[in-house]
C-alpha positions as CSV (number, residue, x, y, z in Angstrom):
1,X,-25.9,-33.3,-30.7
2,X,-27.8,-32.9,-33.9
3,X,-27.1,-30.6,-36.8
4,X,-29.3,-28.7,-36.6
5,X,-28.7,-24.9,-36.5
6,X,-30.7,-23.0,-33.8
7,X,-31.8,-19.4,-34.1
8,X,-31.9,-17.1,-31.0
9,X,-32.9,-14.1,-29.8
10,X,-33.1,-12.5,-26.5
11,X,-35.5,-10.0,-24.2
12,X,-34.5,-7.6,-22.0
13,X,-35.7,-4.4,-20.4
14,X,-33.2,-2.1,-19.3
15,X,-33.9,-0.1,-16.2
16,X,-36.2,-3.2,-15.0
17,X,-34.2,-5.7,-14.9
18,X,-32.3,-5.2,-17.7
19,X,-30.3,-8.2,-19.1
20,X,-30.0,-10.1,-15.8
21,X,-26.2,-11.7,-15.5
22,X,-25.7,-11.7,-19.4
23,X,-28.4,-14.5,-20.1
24,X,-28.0,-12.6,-23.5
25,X,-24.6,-13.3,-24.4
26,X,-24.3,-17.0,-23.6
27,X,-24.3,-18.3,-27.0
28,X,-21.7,-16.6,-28.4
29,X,-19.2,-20.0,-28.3
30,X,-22.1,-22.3,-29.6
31,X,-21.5,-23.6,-32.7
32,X,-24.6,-24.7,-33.9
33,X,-26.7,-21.4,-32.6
34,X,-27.3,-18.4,-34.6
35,X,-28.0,-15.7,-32.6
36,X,-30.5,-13.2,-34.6
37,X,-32.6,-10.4,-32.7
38,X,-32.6,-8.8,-29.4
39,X,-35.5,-7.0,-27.9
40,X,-35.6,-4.1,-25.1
41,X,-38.2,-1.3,-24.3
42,X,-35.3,0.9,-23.8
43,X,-33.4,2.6,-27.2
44,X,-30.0,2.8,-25.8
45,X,-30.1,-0.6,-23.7
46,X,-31.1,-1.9,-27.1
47,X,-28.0,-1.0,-29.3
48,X,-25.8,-2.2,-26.6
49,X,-27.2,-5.8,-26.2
50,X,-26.6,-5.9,-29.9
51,X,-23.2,-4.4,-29.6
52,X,-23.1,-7.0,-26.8
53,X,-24.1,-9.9,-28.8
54,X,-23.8,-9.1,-32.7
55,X,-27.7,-9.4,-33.1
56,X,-28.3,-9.1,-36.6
57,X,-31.7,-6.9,-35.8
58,X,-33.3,-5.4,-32.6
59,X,-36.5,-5.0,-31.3
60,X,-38.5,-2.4,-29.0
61,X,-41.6,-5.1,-28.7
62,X,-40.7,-8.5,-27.9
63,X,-44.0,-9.6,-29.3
64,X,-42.6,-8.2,-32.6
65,X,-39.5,-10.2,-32.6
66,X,-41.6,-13.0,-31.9
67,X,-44.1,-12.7,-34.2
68,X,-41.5,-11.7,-37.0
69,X,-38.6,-13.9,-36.4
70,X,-38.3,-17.7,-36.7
71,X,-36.8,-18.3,-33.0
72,X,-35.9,-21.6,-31.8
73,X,-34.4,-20.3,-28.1
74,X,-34.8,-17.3,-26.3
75,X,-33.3,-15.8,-23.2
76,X,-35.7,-14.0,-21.2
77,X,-33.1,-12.2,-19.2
78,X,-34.3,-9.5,-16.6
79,X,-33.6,-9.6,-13.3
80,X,-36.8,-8.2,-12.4
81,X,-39.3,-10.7,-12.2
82,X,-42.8,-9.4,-12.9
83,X,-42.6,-9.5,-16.7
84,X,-41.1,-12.8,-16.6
85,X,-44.6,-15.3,-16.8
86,X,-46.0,-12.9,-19.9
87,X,-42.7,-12.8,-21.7
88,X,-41.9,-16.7,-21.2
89,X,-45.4,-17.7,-21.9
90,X,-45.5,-15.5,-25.2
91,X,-42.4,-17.4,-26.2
92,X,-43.9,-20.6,-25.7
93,X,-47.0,-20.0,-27.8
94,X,-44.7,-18.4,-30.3
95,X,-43.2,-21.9,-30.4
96,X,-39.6,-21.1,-28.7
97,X,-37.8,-22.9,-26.1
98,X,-36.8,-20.4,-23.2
99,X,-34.0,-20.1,-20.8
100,X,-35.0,-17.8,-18.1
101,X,-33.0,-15.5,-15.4
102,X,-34.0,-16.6,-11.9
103,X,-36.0,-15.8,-10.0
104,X,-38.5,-17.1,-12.9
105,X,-42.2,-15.9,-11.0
106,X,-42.9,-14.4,-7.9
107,X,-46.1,-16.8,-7.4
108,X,-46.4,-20.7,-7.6
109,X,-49.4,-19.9,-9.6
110,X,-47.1,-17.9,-12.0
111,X,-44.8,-20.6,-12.1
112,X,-47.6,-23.6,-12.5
113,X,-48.9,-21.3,-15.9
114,X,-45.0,-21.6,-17.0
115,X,-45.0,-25.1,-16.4
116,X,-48.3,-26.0,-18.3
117,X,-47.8,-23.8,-21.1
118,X,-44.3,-25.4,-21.4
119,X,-46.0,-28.8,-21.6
120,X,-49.1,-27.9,-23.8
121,X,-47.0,-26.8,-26.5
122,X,-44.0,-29.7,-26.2
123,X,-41.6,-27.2,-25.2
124,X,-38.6,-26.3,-22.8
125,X,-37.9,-24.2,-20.2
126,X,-34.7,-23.9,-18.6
127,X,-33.6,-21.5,-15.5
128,X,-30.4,-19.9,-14.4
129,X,-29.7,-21.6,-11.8
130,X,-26.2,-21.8,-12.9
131,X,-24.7,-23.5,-10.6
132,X,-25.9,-26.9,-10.8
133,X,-24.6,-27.1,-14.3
134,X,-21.3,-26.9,-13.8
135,X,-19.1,-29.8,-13.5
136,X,-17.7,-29.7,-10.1
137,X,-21.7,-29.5,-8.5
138,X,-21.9,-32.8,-10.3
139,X,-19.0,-34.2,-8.7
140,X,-20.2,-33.7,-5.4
141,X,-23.2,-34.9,-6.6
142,X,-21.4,-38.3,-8.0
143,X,-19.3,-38.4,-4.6
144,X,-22.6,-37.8,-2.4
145,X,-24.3,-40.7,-4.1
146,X,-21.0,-42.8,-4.3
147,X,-20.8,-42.7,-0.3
148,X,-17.7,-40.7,0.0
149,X,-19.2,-39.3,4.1
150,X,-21.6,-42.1,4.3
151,X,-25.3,-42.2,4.2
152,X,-26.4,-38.7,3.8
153,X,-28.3,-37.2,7.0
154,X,-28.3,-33.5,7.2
155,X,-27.6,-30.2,5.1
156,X,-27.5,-26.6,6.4
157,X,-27.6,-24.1,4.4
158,X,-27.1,-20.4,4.7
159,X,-27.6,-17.2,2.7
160,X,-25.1,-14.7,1.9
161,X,-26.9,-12.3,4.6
162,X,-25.9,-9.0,3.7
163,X,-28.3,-5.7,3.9
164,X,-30.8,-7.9,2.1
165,X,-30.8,-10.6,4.9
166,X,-33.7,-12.5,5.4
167,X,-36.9,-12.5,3.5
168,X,-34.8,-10.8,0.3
169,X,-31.4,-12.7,0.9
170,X,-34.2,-15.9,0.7
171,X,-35.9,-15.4,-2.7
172,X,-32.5,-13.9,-4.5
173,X,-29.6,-16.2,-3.3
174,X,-32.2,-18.4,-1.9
175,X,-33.0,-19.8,-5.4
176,X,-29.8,-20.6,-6.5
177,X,-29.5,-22.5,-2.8
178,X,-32.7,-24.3,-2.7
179,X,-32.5,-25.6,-6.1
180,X,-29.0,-27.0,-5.5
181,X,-30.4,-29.1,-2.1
182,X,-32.9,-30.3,-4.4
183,X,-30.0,-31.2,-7.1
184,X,-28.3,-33.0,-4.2
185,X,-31.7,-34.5,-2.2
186,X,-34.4,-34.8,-4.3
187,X,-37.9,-33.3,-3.3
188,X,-38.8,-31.9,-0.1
189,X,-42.3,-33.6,2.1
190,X,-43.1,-31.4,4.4
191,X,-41.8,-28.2,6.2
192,X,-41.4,-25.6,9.3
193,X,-40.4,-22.0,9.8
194,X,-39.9,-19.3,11.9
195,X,-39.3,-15.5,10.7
196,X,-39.0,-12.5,12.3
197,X,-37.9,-8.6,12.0
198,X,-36.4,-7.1,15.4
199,X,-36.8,-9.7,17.0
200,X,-41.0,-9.8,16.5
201,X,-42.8,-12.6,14.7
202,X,-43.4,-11.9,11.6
203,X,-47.8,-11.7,11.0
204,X,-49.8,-10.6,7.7
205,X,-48.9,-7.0,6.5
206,X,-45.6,-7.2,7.8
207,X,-44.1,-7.5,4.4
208,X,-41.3,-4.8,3.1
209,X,-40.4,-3.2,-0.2
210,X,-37.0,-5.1,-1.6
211,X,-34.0,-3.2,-3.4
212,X,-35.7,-4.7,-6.3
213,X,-39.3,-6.6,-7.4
214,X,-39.0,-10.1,-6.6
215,X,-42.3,-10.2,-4.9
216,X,-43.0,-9.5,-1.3
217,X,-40.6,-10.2,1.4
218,X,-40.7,-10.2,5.0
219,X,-38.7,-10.9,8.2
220,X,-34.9,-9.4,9.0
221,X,-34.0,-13.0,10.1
222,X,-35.0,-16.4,8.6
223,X,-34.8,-20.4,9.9
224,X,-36.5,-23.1,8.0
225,X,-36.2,-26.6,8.8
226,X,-37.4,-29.1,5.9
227,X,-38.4,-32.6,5.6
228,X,-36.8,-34.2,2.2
229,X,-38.5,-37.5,1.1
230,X,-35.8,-39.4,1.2
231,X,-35.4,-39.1,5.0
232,X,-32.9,-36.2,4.9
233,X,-33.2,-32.9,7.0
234,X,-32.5,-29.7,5.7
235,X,-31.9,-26.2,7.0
236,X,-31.4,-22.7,6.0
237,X,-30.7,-19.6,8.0
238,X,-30.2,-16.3,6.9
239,X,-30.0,-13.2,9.3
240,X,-29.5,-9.5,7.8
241,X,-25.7,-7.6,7.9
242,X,-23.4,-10.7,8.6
243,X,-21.8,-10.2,5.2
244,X,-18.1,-10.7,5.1
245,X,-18.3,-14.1,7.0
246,X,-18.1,-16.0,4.2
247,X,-21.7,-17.6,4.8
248,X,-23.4,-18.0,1.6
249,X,-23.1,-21.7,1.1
250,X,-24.2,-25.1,2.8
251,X,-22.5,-28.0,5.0
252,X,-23.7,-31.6,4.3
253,X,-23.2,-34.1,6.9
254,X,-22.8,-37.7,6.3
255,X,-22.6,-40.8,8.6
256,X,-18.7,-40.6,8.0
257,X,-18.0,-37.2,7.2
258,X,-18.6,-33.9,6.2
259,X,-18.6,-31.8,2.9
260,X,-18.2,-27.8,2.8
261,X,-19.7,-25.7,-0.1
262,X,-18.7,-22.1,0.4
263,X,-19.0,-18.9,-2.0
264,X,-20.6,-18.8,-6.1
265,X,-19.1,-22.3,-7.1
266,X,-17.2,-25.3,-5.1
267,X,-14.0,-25.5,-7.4
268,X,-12.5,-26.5,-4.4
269,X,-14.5,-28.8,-1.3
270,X,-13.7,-28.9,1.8
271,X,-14.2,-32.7,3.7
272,X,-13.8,-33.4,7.3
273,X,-13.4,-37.2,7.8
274,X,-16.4,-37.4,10.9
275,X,-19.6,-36.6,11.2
276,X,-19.1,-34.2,13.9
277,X,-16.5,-31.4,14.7
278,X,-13.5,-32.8,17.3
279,X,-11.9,-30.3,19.9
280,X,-9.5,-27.9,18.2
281,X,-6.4,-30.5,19.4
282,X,-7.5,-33.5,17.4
283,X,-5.5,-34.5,15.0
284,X,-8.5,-34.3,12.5
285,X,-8.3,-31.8,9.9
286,X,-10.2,-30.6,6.6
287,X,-8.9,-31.5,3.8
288,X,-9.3,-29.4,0.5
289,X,-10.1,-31.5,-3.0
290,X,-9.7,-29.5,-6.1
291,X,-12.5,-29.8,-8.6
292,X,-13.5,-28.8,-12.0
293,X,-12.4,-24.8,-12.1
294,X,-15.5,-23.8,-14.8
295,X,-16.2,-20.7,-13.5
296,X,-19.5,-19.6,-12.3
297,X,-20.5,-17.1,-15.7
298,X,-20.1,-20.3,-18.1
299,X,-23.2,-21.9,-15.7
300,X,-24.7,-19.9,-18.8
301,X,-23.4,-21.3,-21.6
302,X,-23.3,-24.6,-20.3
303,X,-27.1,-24.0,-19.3
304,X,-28.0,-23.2,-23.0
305,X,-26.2,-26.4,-24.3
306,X,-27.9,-28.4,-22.0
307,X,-31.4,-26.7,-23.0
308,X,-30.2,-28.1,-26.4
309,X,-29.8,-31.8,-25.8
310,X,-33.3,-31.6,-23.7
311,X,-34.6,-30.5,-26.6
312,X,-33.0,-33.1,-29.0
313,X,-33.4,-35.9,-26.3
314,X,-36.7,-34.8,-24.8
315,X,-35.6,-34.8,-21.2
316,X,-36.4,-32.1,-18.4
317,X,-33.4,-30.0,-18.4
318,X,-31.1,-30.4,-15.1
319,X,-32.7,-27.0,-14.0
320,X,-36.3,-26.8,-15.3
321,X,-39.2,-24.3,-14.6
322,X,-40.6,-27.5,-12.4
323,X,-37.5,-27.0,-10.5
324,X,-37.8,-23.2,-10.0
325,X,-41.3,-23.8,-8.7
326,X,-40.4,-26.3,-6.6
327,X,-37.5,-24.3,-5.1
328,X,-40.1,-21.3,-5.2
329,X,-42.2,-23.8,-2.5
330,X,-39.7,-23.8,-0.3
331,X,-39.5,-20.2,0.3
332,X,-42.5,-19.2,0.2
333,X,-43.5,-22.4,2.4
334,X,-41.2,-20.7,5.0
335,X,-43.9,-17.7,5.2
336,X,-46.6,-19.8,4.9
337,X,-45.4,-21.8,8.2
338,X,-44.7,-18.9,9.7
339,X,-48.1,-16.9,9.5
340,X,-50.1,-20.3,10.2
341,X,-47.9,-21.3,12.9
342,X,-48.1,-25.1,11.1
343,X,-45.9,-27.4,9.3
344,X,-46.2,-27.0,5.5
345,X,-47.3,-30.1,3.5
346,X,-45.6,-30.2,0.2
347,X,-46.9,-29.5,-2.4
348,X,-48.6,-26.2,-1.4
349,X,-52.5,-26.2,-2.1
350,X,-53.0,-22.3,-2.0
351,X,-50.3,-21.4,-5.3
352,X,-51.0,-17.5,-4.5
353,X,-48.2,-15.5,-2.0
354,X,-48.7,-16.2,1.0
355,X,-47.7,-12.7,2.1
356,X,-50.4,-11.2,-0.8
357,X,-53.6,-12.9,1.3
358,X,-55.3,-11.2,4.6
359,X,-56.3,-13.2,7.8
C-alpha cells in the first residue's frame, strides 16, 4: 500500500435507508484514510453519523459535499436502493471511488450505467457484499480449488426464508448468496425457474410491495436451477416463514465430499467425507474445521482496504459493481424464466425488470 492519504466522506439518508449496516463507519481503523464530511437529507440523522464517525463537516446535499470537498472514497450507504445509481454515478463524475451498500440497483440497466460510468472515468466501485472478503470465504475458496471433496459438481443454496421468503428473501439475502456462488464458481451460462405465491404460478402483475424498496418482487416460494460455465449446477430455494431452521446458507458437493456453509459467516465448515448422505448408522460423520473468526461487520473495513489496493493496483475489486450486476442477473433471471416459461441465456438482453414490463 502506498502513502498516500485518502479523504472520505459518506452519504446517507435517514428514514430511506439510512446508513445501511454502518458503510459509514468502516474506516475508522484505516490508517492512511481521512475521513472528512458526511452527507444526509435528514438534520438529526446528520449529527449522529458525524457523532458516529468524527466527520469534520456535514452536509444536507450530497452534491454539495461533492462539489466542495476533495473526496477520494465515498460510502454510499442506504439500504434503500432507488437513490443508489444517481448518488454513485454523481461520485464518479465528481472523481471518487465508491463503496456501495447492496443491493447497488434494482435494474441491470441501473447497474450497466454504474458500470460504464465507473469505467469512463477510471474509477472503482466496490459493493458490500461482505462476506466474500473475509478470510475464512477465501479459505474455502483455496480448499474448493485445492480439491479438498474432489472435482466440484453441485451447490444448493438457500435463503434465510423468513416473513420475507421468496421474491424479497431473493434480492435482500439473495445478493450476498449469489455473489458468493459466483466467488466460488465463476459465471453463470444459462438458467431456469419456477415461482409461485399460494401455490399459483406467478404471471405479470403479480408483483408485491416489499417491507422496503428494493424493486419489485414476486412469488411466496422461489427454485432456480443455474447452469455455471464451468460445468457446475447450482440451486437456490427459498420459501416464506421457515425461519428458525437455520437455512440461510449453501451445501457444495464435490466428487469426494461435501462442504456446509450455514448462517452470516463460515468461521467454522462443516465437511462430510462422501458425496452423498449415508444412513444415520454409518460410521461417517461431519466433521467441523475452524476457520478465520473475522467477524461478519469487519467484511466492511476489509471491503474498503481492498477498494484501496484496486485502486493503487488497478484491479477489479473482489466484489465489484460488475459483480452486483451479475448477481443482479441471476435473480431477476429467476422471474424472467418464470413469466416466459424458458431457460434464460446469460447475459440478459432486455436490462429492464422483468416484473416492470406487460405481456
Amino acid at each position: 500500500m502506498s502513502d498516500k492519504l485518502y479523504r472520505a466522506g459518506a452519504i446517507g439518508h435517514t428514514g430511506a435507508g439510512n446508513f445501511g449496516h454502518a458503510l459509514h463507519t468502516a474506516y475508522k481503523n484505516i490508517e492512511n484514510v481521512e475521513f472528512i464530511a458526511v452527507s444526509d437529507t435528514d438534520e438529526a440523522g446528520r449529527a449522529k453519523a458525524v457523532e458516529d464517525t468524527g466527520a469534520e463537516r456535514s452536509y444536507a446535499d450530497y452534491r454539495d459535499m461533492l462539489e466542495k470537498e476533495n473526496l477520494d472514497l465515498v460510502s454510499v450507504c442506504p439500504r434503500w436502493v432507488p437513490e443508489h445509481v444517481d448518488m454513485v454515478t454523481a461520485c464518479l463524475e465528481a472523481g471518487c471511488s465508491v463503496y456501495c451498500e447492496k443491493p447497488m440497483t434494482m435494474s441491470l440497466a441501473d447497474g450497466d450505467i454504474i458500470v460504464e460510468t465507473a469505467k469512463k472515468h477510471g474509477l472503482k466501485v466496490a459493493v458490500a457484499h461482505q462476506a466474500v472478503y473475509l478470510p475464512a470465504t477465501h479459505a474455502i475458496r483455496q480448499m474448493l480449488n485445492d480439491g479438498r471433496i474432489g472435482t466440484i459438481q453441485a451447490i444448493y443454496a438457500s435463503g434465510k426464508q423468513d416473513h420475507r421468503g421468496g421474491g424479497e428473501d431473493m434480492i435482500v439475502l439473495g445478493t450476498h448468496t449469489f455473489n458468493m456462488m459466483r466467488f466460488f464458481l465463476g459465471d453463470v451460462d444459462w438458467m431456469q425457474a419456477h415461482v409461485t405465491n399460494n401455490g399459483v404460478e406467478v404471471k405479470y402483475g403479480d408483483d408485491h410491495k416489499p417491507t422496503e424498496p428494493v424493486g419489485a418482487v414476486a412469488g411466496d416460494t422461489i427454485n432456480s436451477y443455474y447452469a455455471f460455465k464451468n460445468g457446475v449446477s447450482g440451486f437456490f430455494l427459498s420459501r416464506r416463514d421457515q425461519a428458525g431452521s437455520g437455512r440461510y446458507g449453501m451445501e457444495i458437493v464435490g466428487s469426494e465430499g461435501i462442504f456446509s456453509l450455514r448462517g452470516d459467516v463460515a468461521n467454522r465448515l462443516m465437511v462430510y467425507p462422501y458425496p452423498v448422505l449415508l444412513p444415520s448408522n454409518s460410521e461417517q460423520e461431519w466433521e467441523a474445521i475452524d476457520l478465520d473468526d473475522t467477524p461478519f461487520s469487519q467484511g466492511n473495513e476489509l471491503a474498503i482496504l481492498d477498494l484501496i489496493d484496486s485502486i493503487e493496483n488497478d484491479r477489479k475489486p473482489i466484489s465489484a459493481a460488475e459483480d452486483a450486476v451479475a448477481a443482479l442477473e441471476m435473480i431477476l433471471g429467476t422471474y424472467e424464466s418464470q413469466l416466459t416459461g424458458q431457460r434464460v441465456q446469460f447475459p440478459i438482453e432486455n436490462r429492464e425488470h422483468p416484473l416492470s414490463r406487460g405481456n
